[in-house]
C-alpha positions, 0 to 999 in steps of 0.5 A: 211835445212832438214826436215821430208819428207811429202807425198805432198814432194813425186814427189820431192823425186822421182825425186831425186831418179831417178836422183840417179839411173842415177847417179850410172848408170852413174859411174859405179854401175848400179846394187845397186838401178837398176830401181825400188829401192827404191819402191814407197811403201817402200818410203810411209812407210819411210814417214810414219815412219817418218824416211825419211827426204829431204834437202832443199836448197832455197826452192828445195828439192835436197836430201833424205835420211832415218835416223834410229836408229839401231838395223838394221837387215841387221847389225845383221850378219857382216862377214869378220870383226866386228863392233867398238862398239855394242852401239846405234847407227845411221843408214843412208840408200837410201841417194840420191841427185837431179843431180847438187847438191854436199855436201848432204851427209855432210848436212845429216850427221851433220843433224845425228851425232846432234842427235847420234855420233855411225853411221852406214852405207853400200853401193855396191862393185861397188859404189867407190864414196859413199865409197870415201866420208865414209871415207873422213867423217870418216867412216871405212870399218868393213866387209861385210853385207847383204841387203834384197835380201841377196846381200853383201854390204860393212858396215862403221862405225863412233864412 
């Protein structure tokens, strides 16, 4: 099940988090999310928003995820390629899963594409296993963006 994250959620959605930190750590990309990413407050203003939403499997929470519609400003500029489409789309950020549990960026992603087939999303030079699964769930490289602290990160697309 996935659902709208709630603020009694929040210890759970951290501990997801933390375990996706480790998880990066882990192989091979320390320096996407490092120790503090996402912030307490900026995950309060997800809920908020209401933007960030769990998946729930038997009652646990074991994933997280922000979903958006665009325009994203970090997707305004994208260099060393081009978007397919300058349509509505989709955003999927900060998607992380409880250690043990495997498929929750599928669950996230059918979750999305029911509401918006034009998804977009980006992730770390470092983070093979995120972009591994963008393209086994049909994703394709469209160059380069840049995130909030101006770091690169290679941007996906999915018509």
């Amino acid at each position: 099940m996935i659902r709208n994250a709630t603020m009694a959620d929040f210890e759970a959605i951290w501990s997801v988090y933390l375990d996706g930190r480790q998880f990066m750590r882990e192989t091979g990309n320390p320096t996407q999310w490092g120790d503090f990413y996402p912030t307490i407050p900026m995950l309060e203003e997800d809920i908020k928003m209401n933007r960030l939403y769990v998946v729930e499997r038997e009652g646990e929470i074991c994933g997280v995820f922000l979903f958006m519609y665009g325009p994203d400003p970090w997707y305004a500029i994208i260099d060393d390629g081009e978007w397919l489409s300058d349509d509505r789309y989709g955003v999927i950020h900060r998607i992380a899963a409880k250690a043990g549990h495997k498929r929750i960026f599928k669950e996230a992603l059918e979750f999305c594409l029911q509401k918006i087939k034009h998804m977009r999303i980006d992730t770390h030079e470092d983070n093979k296993v995120m972009q591994h699964i963008l393209e086994k769930n049909g994703f394709s490289r469209r160059g380069i963006v840049y995130v909030h602290d101006h770091s690169p990160r290679i941007a996906f697309e999915r018509l």
